[in-house]
PLY file of the C-alpha trace (Angstrom):
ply
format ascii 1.0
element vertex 144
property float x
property float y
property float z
element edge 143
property int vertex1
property int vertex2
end_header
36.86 65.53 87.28
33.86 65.52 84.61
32.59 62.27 83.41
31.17 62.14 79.92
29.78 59.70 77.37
30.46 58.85 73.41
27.61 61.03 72.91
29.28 64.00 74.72
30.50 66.68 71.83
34.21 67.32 73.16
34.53 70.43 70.78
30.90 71.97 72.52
32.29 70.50 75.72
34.89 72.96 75.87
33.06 75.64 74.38
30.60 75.41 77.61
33.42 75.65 79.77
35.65 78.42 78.07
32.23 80.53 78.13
31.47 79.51 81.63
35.48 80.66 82.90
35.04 83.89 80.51
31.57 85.26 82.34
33.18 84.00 86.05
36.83 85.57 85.30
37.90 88.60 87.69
39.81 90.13 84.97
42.19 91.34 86.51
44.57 90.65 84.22
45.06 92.10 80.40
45.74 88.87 78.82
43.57 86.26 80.66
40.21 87.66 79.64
41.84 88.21 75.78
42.74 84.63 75.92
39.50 83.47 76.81
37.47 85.23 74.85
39.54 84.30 71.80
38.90 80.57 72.76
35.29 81.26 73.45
35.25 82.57 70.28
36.85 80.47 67.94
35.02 77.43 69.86
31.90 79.16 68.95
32.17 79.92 65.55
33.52 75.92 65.23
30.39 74.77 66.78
28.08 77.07 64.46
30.17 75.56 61.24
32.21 78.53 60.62
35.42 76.80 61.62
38.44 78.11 58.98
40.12 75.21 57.65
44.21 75.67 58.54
44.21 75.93 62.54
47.32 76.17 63.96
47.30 74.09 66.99
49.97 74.81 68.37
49.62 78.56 68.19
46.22 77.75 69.91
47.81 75.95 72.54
50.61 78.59 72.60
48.03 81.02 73.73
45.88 78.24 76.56
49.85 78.10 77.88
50.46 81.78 78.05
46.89 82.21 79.96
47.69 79.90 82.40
50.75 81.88 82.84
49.66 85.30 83.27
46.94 84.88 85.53
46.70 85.53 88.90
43.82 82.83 90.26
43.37 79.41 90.22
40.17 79.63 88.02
42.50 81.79 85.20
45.09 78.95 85.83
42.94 76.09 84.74
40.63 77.98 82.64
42.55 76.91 79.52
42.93 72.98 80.33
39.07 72.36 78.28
40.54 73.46 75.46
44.13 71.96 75.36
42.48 68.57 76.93
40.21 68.23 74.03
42.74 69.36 71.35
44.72 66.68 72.50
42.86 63.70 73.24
39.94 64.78 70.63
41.28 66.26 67.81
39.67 64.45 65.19
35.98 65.70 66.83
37.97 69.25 66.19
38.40 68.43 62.42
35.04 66.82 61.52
33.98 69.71 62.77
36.40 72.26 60.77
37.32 70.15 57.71
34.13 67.95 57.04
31.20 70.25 58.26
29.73 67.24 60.85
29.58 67.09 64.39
30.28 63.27 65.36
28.10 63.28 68.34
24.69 65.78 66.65
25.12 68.29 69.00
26.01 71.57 67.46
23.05 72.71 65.99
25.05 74.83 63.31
26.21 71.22 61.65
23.08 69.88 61.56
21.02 69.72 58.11
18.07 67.73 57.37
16.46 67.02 53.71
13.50 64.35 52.54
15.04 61.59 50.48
12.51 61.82 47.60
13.33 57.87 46.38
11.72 57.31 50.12
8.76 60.02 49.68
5.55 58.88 50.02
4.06 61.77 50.26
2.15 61.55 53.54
3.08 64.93 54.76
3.89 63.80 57.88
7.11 65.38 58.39
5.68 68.70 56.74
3.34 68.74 59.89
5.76 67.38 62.00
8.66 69.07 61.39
9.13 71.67 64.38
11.05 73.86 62.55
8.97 74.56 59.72
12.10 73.80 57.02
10.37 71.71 55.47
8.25 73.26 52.52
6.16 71.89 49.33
3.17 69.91 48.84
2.50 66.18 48.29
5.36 64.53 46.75
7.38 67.73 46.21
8.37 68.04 50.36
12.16 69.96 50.21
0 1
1 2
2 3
3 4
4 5
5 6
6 7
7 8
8 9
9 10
10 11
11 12
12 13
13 14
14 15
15 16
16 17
17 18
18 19
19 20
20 21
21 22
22 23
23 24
24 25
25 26
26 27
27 28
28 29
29 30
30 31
31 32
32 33
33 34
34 35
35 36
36 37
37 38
38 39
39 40
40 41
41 42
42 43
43 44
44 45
45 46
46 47
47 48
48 49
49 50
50 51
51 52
52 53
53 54
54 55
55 56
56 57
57 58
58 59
59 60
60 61
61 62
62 63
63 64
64 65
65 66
66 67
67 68
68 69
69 70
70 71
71 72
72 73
73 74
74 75
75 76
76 77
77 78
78 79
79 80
80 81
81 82
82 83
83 84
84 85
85 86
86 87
87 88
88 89
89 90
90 91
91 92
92 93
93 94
94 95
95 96
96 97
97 98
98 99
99 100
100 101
101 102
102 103
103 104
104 105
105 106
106 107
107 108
108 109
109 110
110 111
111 112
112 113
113 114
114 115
115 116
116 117
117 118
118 119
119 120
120 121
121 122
122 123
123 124
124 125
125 126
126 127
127 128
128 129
129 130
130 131
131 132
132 133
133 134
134 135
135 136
136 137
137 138
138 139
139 140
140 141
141 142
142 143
């Protein structure tokens, strides 16, 4: 059992997981390492704000259920259940994260954006020192 908090991203949640089971799999069979590497890798490219608009859920539950099938161990068994648990329960995270480009919780980092509201400018250049990143750029009164 994992405990977790609103602030918990579900859809990085089980992108953790799927890439923890894929490094610890024995692979010993064909289609359990396939299975989770396609997870792994749709989960990543969902978290870095390349998710394609259109998932079939079932065909990606389809493929968690013929996983669990084929494999041989416990941890191949259950490997899937991140995945279909958080498509079920937490499939709106799934398509604010697809559909409207935002992770609810501000955890992936590839869903993130920041910008200077010029209305509320005043051109301290505080955040232009501040900002860790160095994203923000300009001079006083013209930060971007």
């Amino acid at each position: 059992m994992v405990i977790t908090d609103e602030d918990t991203c579900m859809v990085d949640f089980a992108r953790y997981f799927m890439t923890f089971v894929q490094e610890e799999s024995v692979r010993q069979v064909c289609a359990v390492p396939r299975g989770h590497q396609s997870h792994a890798d749709v989960l990543e490219r969902i978290c870095a704000g390349k998710g394609q608009a259109g998932v079939t859920w079932s065909t990606w539950a389809q493929l968690g259920q013929q996983v669990k099938r084929a494999s041989l161990c416990g941890l191949g068994q259950t490997a899937p259940n991140p995945v279909l648990s958080t498509i079920r329960y937490f499939r709106d995270e799934y398509e604010a994260h697809i559909q409207d480009m935002t992770c609810p919780a501000k955890v992936c980092k590839g869903l993130i954006t920041y910008s200077v509201i010029s209305e509320r400018c005043t051109g301290c250049m505080v955040c232009l020192r501040n900002c860790p990143g160095e994203a923000i750029t300009g001079g006083k009164k013209q930060c971007t």
